[in-house]
Every structure is written in structure tokens, then in C-alpha cells.
C-alpha positions in Angstrom: 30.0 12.0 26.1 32.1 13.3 23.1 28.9 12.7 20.7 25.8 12.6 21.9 24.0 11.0 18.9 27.6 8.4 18.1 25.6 5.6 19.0 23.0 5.8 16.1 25.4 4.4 13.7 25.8 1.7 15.4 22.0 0.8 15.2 21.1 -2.5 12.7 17.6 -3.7 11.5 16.4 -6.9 13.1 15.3 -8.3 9.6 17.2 -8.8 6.5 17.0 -7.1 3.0 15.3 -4.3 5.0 16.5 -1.4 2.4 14.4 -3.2 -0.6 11.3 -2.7 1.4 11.8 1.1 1.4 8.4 3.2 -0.2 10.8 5.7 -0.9 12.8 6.9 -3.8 15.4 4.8 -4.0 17.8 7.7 -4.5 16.8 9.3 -1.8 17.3 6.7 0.7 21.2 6.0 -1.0 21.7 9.3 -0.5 21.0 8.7 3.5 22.9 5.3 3.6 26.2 7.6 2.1 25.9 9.8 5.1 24.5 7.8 8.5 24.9 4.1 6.7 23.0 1.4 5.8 22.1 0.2 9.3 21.0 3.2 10.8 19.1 3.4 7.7 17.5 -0.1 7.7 16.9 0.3 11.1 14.5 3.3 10.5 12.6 1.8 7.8 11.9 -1.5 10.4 11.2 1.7 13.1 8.6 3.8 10.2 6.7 -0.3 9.5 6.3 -0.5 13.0 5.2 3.1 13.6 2.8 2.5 10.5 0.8 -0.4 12.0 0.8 1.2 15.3 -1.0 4.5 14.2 -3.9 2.0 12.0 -4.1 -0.3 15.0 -5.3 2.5 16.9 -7.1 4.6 14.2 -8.6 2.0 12.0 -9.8 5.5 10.0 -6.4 5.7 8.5 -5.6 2.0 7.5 -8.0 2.1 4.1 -6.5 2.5 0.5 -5.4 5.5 -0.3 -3.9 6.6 3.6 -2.2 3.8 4.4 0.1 4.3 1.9 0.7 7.4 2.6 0.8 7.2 6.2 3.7 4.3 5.3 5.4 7.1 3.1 4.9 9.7 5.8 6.1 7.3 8.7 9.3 6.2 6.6 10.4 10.2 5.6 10.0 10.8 9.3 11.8 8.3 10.7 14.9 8.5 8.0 14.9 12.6 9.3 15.3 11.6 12.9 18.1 9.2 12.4 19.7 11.3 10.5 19.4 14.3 12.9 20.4 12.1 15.6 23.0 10.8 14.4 24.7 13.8 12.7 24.0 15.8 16.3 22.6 18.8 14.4 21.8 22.2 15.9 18.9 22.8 13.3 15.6 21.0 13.6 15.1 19.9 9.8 12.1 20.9 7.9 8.9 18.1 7.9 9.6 16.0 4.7 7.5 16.2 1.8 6.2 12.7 2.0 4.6 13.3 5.7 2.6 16.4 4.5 0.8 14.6 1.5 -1.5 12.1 4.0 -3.4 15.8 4.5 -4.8 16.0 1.1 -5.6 12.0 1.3 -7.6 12.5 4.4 -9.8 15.3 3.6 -10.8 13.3 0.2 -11.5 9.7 2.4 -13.2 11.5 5.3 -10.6 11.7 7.8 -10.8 14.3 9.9 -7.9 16.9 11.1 -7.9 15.1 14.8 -7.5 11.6 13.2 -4.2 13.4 11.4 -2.8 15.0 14.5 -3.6 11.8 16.6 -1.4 9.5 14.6 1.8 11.9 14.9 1.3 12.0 18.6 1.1 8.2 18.3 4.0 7.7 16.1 6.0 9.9 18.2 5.3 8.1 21.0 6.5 4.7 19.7 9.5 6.5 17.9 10.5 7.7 21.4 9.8 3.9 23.2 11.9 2.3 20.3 14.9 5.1 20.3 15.2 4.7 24.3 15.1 0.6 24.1 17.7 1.1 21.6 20.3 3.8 24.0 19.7 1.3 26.7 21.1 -1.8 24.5 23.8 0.6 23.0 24.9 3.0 25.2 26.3 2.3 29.3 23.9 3.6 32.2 26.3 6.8 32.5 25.3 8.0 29.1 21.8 6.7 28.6 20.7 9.8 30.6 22.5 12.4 28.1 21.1 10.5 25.0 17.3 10.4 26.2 17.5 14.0 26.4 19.3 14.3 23.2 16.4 12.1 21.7 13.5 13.7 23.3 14.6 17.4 22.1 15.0 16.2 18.7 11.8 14.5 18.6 9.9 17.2 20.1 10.5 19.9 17.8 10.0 17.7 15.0 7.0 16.7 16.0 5.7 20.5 16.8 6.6 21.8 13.2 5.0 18.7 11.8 1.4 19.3 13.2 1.8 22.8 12.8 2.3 22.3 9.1 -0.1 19.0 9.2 -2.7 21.6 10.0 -1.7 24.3 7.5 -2.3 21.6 4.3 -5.3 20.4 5.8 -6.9 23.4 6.0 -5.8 24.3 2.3 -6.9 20.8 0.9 -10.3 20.8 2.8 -11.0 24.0 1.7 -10.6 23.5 -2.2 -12.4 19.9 -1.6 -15.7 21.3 -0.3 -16.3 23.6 -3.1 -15.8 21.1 -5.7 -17.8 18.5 -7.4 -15.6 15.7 -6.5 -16.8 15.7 -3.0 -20.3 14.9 -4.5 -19.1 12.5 -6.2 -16.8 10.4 -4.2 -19.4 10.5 -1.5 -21.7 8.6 -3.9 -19.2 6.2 -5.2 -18.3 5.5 -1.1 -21.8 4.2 -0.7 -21.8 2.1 -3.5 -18.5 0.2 -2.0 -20.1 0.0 1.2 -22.8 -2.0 0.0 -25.2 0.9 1.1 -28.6 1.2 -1.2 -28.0 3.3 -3.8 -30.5 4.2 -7.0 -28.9 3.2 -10.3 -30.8 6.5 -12.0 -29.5 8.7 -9.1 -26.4 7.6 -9.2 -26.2 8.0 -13.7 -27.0 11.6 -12.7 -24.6 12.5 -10.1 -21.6 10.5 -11.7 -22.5 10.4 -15.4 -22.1 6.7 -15.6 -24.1 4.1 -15.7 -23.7 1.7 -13.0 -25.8 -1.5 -14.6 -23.4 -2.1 -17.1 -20.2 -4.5 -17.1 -17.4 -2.6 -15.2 -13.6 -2.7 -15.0 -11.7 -1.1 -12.5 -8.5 0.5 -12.5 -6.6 2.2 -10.1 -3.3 4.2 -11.3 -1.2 6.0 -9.0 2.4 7.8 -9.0 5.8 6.0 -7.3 7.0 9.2 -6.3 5.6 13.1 -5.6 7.5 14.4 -8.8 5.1 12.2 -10.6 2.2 13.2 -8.5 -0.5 15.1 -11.0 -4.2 14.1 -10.6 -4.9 15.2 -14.0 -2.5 13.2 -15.6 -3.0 10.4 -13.7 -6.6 10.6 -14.5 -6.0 11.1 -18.2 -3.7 7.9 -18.4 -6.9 5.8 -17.2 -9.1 7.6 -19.4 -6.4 6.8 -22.2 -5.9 2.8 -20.9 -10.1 2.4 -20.5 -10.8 3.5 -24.1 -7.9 1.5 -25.4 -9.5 -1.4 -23.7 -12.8 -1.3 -25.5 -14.6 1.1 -22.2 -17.7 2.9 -23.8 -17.8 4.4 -20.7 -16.0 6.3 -18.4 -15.8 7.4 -14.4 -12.6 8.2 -13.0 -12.1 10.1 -9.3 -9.2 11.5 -7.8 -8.2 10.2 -4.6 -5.5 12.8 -3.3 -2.8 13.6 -5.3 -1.1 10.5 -5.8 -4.0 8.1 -6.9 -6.9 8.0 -9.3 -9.8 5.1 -9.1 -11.2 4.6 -12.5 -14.2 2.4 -14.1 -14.7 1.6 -17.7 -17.9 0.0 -19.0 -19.3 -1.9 -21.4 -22.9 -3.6 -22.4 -23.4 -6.5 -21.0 -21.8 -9.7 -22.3 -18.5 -7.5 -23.6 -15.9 -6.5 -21.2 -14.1 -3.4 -21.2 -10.4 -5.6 -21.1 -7.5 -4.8 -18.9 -4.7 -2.6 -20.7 -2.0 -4.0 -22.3 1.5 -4.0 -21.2 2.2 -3.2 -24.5 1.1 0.6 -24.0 2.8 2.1 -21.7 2.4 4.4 -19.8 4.3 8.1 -19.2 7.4 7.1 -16.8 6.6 6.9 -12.6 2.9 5.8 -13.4 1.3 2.4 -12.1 -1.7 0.8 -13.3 -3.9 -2.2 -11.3 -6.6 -3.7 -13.1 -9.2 -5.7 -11.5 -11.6 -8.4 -13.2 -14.7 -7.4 -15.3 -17.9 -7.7 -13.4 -21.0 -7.0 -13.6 -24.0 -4.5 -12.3 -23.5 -2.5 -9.2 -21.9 -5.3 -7.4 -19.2 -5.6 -10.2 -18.5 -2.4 -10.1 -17.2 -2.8 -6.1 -15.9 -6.3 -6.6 -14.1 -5.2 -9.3 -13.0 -2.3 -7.5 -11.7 -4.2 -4.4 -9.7 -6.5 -6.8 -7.8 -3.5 -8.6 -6.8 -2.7 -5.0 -5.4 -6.0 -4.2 -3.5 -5.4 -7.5 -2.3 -2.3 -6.1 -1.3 -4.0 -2.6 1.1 -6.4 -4.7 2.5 -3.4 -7.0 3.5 -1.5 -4.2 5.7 -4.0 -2.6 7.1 -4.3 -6.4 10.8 -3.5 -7.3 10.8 -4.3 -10.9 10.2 -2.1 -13.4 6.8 -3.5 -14.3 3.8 -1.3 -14.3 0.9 -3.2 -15.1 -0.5 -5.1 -12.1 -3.8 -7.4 -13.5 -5.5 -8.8 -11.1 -6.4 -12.3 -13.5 -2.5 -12.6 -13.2 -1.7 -11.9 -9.5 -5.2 -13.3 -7.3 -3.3 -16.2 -6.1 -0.3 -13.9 -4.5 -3.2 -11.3 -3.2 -5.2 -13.7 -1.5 -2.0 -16.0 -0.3 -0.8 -12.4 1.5 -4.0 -11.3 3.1 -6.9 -13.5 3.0 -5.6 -17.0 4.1 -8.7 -18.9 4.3 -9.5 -18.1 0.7 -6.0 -18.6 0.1 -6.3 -22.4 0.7 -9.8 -23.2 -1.1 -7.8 -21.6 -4.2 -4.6 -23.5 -3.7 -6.5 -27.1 -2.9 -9.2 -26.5 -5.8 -7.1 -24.4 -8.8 -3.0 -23.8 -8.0 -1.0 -26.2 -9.7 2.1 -27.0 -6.9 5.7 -27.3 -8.8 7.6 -28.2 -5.8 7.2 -28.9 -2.1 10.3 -29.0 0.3 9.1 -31.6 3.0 6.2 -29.5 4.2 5.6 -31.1 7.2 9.1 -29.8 8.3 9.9 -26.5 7.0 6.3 -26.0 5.0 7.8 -24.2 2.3 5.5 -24.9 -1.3 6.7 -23.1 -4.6 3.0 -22.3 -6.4 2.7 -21.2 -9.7 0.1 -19.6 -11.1 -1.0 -20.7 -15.4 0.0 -17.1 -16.3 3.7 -17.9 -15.3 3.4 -15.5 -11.9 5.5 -17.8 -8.8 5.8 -17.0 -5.4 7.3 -19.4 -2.3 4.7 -19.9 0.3 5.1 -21.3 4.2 2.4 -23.4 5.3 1.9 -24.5 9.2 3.9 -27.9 9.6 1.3 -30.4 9.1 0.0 -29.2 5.8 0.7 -30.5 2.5 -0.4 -29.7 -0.8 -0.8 -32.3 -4.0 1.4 -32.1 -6.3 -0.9 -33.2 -8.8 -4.0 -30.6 -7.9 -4.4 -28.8 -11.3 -7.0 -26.8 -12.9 -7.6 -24.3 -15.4 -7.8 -20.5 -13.5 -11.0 -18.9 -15.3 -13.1 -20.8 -18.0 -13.3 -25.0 -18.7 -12.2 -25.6 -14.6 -11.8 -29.4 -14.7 -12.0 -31.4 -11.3 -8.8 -31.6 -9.8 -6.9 -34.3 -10.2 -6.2 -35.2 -6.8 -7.4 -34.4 -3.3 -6.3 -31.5 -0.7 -7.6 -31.9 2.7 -6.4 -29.0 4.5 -4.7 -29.6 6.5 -4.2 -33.3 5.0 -1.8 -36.0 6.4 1.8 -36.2 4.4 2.1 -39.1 1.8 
């Protein structure tokens, strides 16, 4: 076999649009399209999705906020490396990307330990190797399947030997520097309190400098990309958004390199408002805001809302920076929590158009703030044109009536 690694250029992504779902630089990943092209490419994105869900399926550890992105990240850098490695048949084993390394400093500042780390290479590996081979045998005849297994395994071994080697090397470094500080203290604190474990509100005004009875709004601000990556001004940016909002209060936490979570408070009956898209912030930097809430269980509630915020702005391609949870509840819950999904749509969506939904169950909703989104529904299920209702304050009955699932006409 002339080339060994030929046959990776002929790979192609099952799905469509697959390049748009890249967590990656958009740069970055051209730059791979002009040299394997864009199936190859695609195809490793679909591979780095699948490795990702793998690796959390197995260690639930890793799939929290904060390490599943990065693990995403990680997955995707790896996977683009060994496509193009394979595919260009090089001699040299190329160095672990950037963007697999950074899961180290997440983990240490979540809890995760070293093993957890190590694990979910040896896991994603493995799949990587199960999905490579599946592929040579649709690609390739039996004569030359042999050659490229080996070709595959090789590559994939010694990538995966200098990523745990360095794997270990950062975590080491990060978990070293995070035991000494105060942050550690802190975070461990906060984790409690989003638990739903007991925690003493005069305790917890000591330890974090912030008092936890008051009305809260959460923020969470993170970086696109690692040139953008500096916890100090990512935590300065919320400090800057809070106060702008009317906080009187402040706690803001690293989480890794990448990510801050902030609170801003207020006395009760004033809220400490989301930011305004008006006030931008530096270039690269990404703001969700959850709902104001109040007490201790506001300040979680809040909290897990700014993160559904941030599960929306990360499959985001616009240019838009601001994710408000007020604006975008109906598209979190619609993408994770489906049960919750249909009490909203039946009680407070207002339905612009429906396509026949008891055949293809496609439903256009649109949210009062403007926000739209095209939703499939099991056959069967229909929505009212005519339910209606205000989102927040003054909710009226709806005018007509949901049964889900409800008969059509």
C-alpha cells in the first residue's frame, strides 16, 4: 500500500453542518480543512462528540460545568491531531494540543482527581481506536486493513503516552498552587451550598465575605478561546458587569482558567439586574446571567440558571455575548429538561406556526423577548396555536387548552 494513511481523506461525517458545531477556533480548524479537508475534518469533530459522551457516561465526575467543556475541547484538539497525523502519514508523533492539557487545572479546582484524568484518555483512546478500525474496514479492502490497523494503533499509542505523561505534569503543577490558596476554602464552601448541604449563613459571610441572605444574581463569564483565558480578567469583567447592575455586593470564584462564577447582591426587594448588552465586554469574553433570587436557595437556583445560559452560549455562533437566562429559559429547558419543557410550552409559549405535528411534529415557538427556535415533538402531539401568556409578571390564563399529548384539531 503506496500510503498507508490515503484512506483518511476519504472519511465523511454521518451528520450535516458538522464544521459549525466545532468548540474550536474557527481558524484553527480552516487551517486543518486546507490541509486533510473538510470531511476528514467533520468526521473528527462527530469522532471527539462521541468520544466526549463516552468518557462522562463512564465517569459521571467529569460531565459537570466547568469539565465538560473542556473535556469537549480536549476530545475535539485530539481527535483533529490524529486525523491529521494519519492522514498526512507523518514520521513525528505531534505534540499534545493545548486544549487537551487545560481539563488538568479544571479538575483539581472541581475535585477531580488525577485517576479520573488519566481514565478518560485511556477511554477515549479506546473508542478513537474502535471508530478508526470500523472506518479501514468500510474504506479500505481486507488486503490492506491489516497495514492500516497497525498504522492506526502506532499513531494512537504514542499520542496517547505523551498525553498522560504531560496530563500528569499540569496536574501536579495546578494542584499544587490550588492547595495553598484561599480559593480552595472557598469553593469548597460555595460547593456545599449548590448541593443543598446545610450550611450557616454567619459561617459562610466569614469564609466568603458575602452575605448569602440577600437577593442574588448569578453570572458566569468565561473565555471562547485560551488566548483569552485570564482568570483575573475574567473575574474583573463580572466585578465590572455586577456593580454596573446595581450589585452592593460581590463574590466571584475562579473555576480553572477559562471560567469565573460570580454573585452580585442586593437587599431584599431590589435586584442586582443582568448586564446590559450595551456594555460590552473586552473581545473573546462571554457573560450568562441567571434570574434574581432570593436567600441561600436563590443564590443556587440562580446559579444553575446562569449555567443553562452558558449551555446555550456555547453552542452559539453569532457574535453575541450576553446570554440572559429571562431571554433564553424556553430554549434551555426545550434542550435538556423535556418534561419542564412541555408545562412551559402548554401554560406560557406563544406557538407562531405548526407544520402538521401529527406528521412531522415540527412547532416554531417564540419566546415574548423575540428569541425563536424550531422544535420536534413525538407525532401525536400538538400545541395550541392560541396558548399565550405573559413570561414573568401579570401571567393571564391561557387562552386555550394543551393536553399533552392532546388529540389534533
Amino acid at each position: 500500500m503506496g500510503n498507508v494513511g490515503g484512506w483518511i481523506r476519504e472519511l465523511a461525517p454521518r451528520g450535516q453542518n458538522v464544521l459549525s458545531r466545532s468548540v474550536l477556533p474557527s481558524a484553527q480548524v480552516n487551517r486543518l480543512v486546507d490541509r486533510v479537508g473538510a470531511g476528514p475534518v467533520a468526521w473528527a469533530i462527530e469522532l471527539a462528540q462521541g468520544m466526549t459522551d463516552h468518557v462522562t457516561t463512564q465517569i459521571p465526575q467529569l460531565g459537570v460545568d466547568g469539565l465538560v467543556q473542556e473535556l469537549r475541547k480536549g476530545c475535539e484538539a485530539v481527535a483533529l491531531s490524529i486525523v491529521a497525523a494519519l492522514a498526512e502519514n507523518t514520521e513525528v508523533t505531534p505534540e499534545p494540543p493545548a486544549e487537551a492539557l487545560t481539563g488538568a487545572v479544571e479538575a483539581v479546582g472541581r475535585g477531580a482527581g488525577i485517576e479520573h484524568l488519566l481514565q478518560s484518555i485511556q477511554l477515549a483512546h479506546a473508542y478513537a481506536v474502535r471508530e478508526l478500525l470500523a472506518e479501514a474496514e468500510r474504506h479500505l479492502p481486507a488486503s490492506d486493513r491489516f497495514a492500516a490497523a497497525g498504522h492506526v494503533s502506532e499513531v494512537l499509542f504514542a499520542i496517547v503516552n505523551q498525553l498522560s505523561a504531560e496530563m500528569t505534569r499540569e496536574f501536579s503543577q495546578a494542584h499544587a498552587a490550588w492547595v495553598t490558596s484561599s480559593a480552595a476554602v472557598r469553593m469548597e464552601l460555595v460547593q456545599d451550598v449548590l448541593d443543598g448541604k446545610p450550611v450557616a449563613a454567619d459561617h459562610a459571610h466569614r469564609v466568603l465575605g458575602y452575605d448569602l441572605t440577600r437577593r442574588h444574581t448569578a453570572l458566569v463569564v468565561w473565555a471562547d478561546d485560551l488566548e483569552q483565558a485570564d482568570p483575573g480578567r475574567l473575574a474583573g469583567c463580572a466585578e465590572q458587569l455586577l456593580r454596573a447592575g446595581g450589585a452592593t455586593g460581590t463574590l466571584i470564584l475562579p473555576v480553572g482558567r477559562q471560567r469565573v462564577w460570580a454573585w452580585g447582591s442586593s437587599v431584599h426587594g431590589a435586584s442586582a439586574g443582568p448586564p446590559t448588552s450595551t456594555g460590552t465586554p473586552l473581545s473573546g469574553i462571554r457573560v450568562a446571567v441567571g434570574l434574581p433570587e432570593s436567600g441561600v436557595e436563590g443564590f443556587a437556583s440562580s446559579h444553575g440558571q446562569a449555567l443553562d445560559a452558558v449551555r446555550v452560549g456555547m453552542l452559539s455562533r453569532t457574535d453575541r455575548w450576553l446570554f440572559d437566562y429571562a431571554e433564553l429559559d424556553l430554549i434551555a429547558m426545550l434542550s435538556t429538561h423535556l418534561d419542564e419543557a412541555r408545562r412551559f410550552v402548554c401554560v406560557r409559549a406563544q406557538v407562531v406556526s405548526c407544520s402538521r405535528p401529527e406528521r412531522t411534529g415540527e412547532t416554531q415557538i417564540r419566546q415574548p423577548s423575540g428569541a425563536a427556535m424550531t422544535c420536534t415533538f413525538p407525532p401525536g402531539c400538538c400545541v395550541s396555536r392560541t396558548t399565550t401568556g405573559p413570561r414573568r409578571r401579570g401571567r393571564r390564563r391561557p387562552r386555550g387548552r394543551c393536553g399533552w399529548p392532546c388529540r389534533p384539531g
